[in-house]
C-alpha positions as CSV (number, residue, x, y, z in Angstrom):
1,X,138.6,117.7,149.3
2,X,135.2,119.5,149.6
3,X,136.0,121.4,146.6
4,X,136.3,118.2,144.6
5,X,133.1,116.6,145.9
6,X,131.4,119.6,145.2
7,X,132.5,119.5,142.0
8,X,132.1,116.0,141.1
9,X,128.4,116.3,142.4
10,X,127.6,119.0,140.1
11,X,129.2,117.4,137.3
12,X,127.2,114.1,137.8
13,X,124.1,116.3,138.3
14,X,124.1,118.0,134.6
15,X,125.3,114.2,133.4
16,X,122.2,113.2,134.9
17,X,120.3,116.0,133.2
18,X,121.8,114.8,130.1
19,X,120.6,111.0,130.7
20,X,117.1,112.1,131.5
21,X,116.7,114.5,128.4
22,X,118.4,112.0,126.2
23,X,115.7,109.2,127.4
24,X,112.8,111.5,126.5
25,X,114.0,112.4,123.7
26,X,112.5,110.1,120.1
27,X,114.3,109.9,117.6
28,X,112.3,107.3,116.3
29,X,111.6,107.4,112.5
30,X,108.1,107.8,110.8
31,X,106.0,106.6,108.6
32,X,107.9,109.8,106.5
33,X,105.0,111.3,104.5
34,X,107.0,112.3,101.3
35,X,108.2,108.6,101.2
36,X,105.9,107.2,98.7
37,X,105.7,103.8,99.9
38,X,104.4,105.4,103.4
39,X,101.1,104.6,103.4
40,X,101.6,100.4,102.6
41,X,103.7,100.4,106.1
42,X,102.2,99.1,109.2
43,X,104.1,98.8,112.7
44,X,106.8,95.9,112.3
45,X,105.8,93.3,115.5
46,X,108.9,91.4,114.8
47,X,112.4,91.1,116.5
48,X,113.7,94.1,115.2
49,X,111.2,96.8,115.4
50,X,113.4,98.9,117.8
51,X,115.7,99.7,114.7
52,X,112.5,99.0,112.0
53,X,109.5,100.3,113.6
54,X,107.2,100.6,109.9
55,X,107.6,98.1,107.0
56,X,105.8,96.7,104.2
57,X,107.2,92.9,103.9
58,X,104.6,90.6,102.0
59,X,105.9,87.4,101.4
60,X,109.0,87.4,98.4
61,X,111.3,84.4,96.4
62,X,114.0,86.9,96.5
63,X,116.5,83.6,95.1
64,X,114.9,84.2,91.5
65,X,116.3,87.9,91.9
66,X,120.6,88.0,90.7
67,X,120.6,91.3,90.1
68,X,120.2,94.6,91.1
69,X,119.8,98.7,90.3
70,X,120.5,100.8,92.5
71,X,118.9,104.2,92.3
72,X,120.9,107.4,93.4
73,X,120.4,108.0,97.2
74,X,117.7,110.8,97.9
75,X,118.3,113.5,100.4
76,X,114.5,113.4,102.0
77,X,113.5,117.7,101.9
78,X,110.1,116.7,103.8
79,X,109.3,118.8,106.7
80,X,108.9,115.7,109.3
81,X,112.6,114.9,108.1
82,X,114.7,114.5,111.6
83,X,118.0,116.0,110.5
84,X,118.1,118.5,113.3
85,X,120.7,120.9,113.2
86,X,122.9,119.0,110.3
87,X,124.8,120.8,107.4
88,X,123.6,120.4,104.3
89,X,127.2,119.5,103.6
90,X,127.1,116.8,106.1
91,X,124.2,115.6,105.3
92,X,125.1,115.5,101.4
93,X,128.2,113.5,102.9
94,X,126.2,110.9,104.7
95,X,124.3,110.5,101.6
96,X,127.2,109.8,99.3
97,X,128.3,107.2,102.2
98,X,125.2,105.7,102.1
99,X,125.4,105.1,98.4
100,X,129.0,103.8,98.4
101,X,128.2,101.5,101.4
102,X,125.0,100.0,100.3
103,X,126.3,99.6,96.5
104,X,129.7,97.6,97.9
105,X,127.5,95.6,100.4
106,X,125.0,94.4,98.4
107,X,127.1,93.4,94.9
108,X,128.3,90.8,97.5
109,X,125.1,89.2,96.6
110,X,123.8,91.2,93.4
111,X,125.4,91.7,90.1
112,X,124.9,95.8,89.3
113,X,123.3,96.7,86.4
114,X,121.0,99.4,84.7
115,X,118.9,97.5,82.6
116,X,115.1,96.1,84.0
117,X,114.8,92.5,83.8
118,X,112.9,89.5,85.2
119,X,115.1,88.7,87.6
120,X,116.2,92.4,88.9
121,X,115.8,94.1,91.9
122,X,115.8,97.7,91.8
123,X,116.5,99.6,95.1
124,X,115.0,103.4,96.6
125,X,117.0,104.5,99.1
126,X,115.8,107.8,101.2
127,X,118.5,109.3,104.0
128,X,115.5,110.7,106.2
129,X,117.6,111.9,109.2
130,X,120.9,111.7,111.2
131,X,122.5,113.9,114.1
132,X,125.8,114.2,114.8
133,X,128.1,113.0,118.0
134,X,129.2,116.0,119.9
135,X,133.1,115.6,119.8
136,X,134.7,114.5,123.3
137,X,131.7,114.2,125.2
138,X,130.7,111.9,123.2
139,X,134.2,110.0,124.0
140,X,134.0,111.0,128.1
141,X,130.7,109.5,128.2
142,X,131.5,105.9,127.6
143,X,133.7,106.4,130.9
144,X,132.4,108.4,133.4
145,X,130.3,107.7,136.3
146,X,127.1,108.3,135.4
147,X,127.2,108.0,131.4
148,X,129.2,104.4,131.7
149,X,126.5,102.4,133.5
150,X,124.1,104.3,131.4
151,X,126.0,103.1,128.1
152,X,126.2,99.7,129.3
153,X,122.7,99.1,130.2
154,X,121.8,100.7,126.8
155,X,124.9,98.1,125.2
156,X,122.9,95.0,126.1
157,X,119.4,96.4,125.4
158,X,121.2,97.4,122.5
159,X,119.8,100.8,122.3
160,X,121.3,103.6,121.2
161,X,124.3,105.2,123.6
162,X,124.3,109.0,124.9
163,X,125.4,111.3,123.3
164,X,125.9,109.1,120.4
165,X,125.0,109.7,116.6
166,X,122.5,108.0,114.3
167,X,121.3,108.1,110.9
168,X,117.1,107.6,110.0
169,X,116.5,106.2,105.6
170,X,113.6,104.8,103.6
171,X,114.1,101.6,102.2
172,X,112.1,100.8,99.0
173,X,112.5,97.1,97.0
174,X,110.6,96.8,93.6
175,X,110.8,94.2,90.9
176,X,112.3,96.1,88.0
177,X,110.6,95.0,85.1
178,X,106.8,95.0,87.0
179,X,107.4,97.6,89.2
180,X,105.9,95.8,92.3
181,X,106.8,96.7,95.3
182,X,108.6,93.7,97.3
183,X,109.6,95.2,100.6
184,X,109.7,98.5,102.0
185,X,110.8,99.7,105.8
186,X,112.1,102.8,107.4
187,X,115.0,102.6,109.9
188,X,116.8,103.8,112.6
189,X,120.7,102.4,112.7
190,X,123.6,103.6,115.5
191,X,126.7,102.1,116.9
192,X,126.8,99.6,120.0
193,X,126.7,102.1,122.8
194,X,130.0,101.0,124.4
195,X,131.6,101.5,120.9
196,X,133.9,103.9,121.5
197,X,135.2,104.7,117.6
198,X,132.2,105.3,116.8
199,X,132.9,108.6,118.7
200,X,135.7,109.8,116.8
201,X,134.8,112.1,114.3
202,X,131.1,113.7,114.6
203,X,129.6,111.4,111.7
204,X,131.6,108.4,112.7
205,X,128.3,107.4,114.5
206,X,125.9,107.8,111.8
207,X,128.2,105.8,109.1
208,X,128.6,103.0,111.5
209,X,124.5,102.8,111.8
210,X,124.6,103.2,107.7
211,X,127.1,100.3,107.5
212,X,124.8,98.1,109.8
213,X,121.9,99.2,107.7
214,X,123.4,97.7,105.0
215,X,124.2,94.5,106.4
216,X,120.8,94.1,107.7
217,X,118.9,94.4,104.0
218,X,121.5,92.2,102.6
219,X,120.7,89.2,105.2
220,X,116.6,90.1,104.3
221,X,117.2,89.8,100.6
């Protein structure tokens, strides 16, 4: 019986650990300096600034706008990129997500096309970071004693989980034939914290936050 207490304590004491590192830890994104758009963005004092801390967002009829390019997703090489420890190949992977999600989500709303015209959008996209989820930690934390309470307060904050995944991109609107700039943000998108597919598979995390990221510029435009 000692044995297991023992045990159990040191286990919730590196947990712990975990929890306290992870909270210090930004992974905040930047006002990226190889983004070109950059240096229009100011911090974004609206509603959701904890996922889309910089934007550029004057004032836009986006209902005259039908359709859309969409520009080949850019893998950002900058050296205040927050890719960590990722793979090239992973990162190549999250990229060709990013396209296919983003492309499907938005020709809800857009017709495609190639061509500049008065009433076309054309979309930048810039993945600018992402980490992994470490495999079945990432699972056991969503249950046990000290990472569940920290997932659920973190749930309704809706911040993002321990241990959990995430993927950082540029966001750049122009008017296609003018070449104005409409909108531009960078972003920050993850799973709920208590969603617990999200752990399966060590970019399950970051492609969930890609297919929120496209929802959320759909609903702006």
């Amino acid at each position: 019986m000692t044995s297991f207490v023992i045990k159990n304590s040191v286990h919730l004491a590196v947990l712990t650990g975990i929890i306290i590192t992870a909270g210090c830890t930004s992974t905040a994104p930047t006002r990226y300096s190889g983004v070109e758009s950059s240096y229009e963005m100011t911090p974004n004092t609206d509603k959701n600034s904890d996922t889309i801390p910089f934007h550029y967002a004057p004032t836009v009829d986006w209902k005259k706008y039908d359709q859309i390019i969409i520009d080949p997703v850019d893998l950002y090489q900058g050296s205040d990129g927050q890719f960590n420890d990722m793979s090239v190949d992973d990162r190549k992977q999250l990229a060709d997500y990013m396209q296919k999600t983003f492309t499907n989500t938005l020709s809800k709303r857009f017709t495609l096309t190639h061509t500049p015209s008065a009433n076309t959008l054309h979309l930048k996209l810039t993945l600018t970071g992402a980490d992994t989820t470490p495999q079945v930690i990432g699972t056991f934390t969503k249950f046990d004693l000290a990472g569940g309470p920290y997932n659920i307060v973190q749930s309704v904050r809706g911040k993002r989980g321990l241990m959990s995944g995430y993927v950082n991109y540029a966001v750049e609107v122009y008017d296609s034939k003018t070449d104005e700039r409409l909108l531009a943000y960078v972003a920050e998108q993850y799973p709920n914290a208590m969603n617990i597919g999200a752990t399966f598979g060590s970019l399950s995390a970051a492609k969930t936050g890609i297919d929120k990221g496209a929802d959320e510029l759909l609903k702006m435009l």
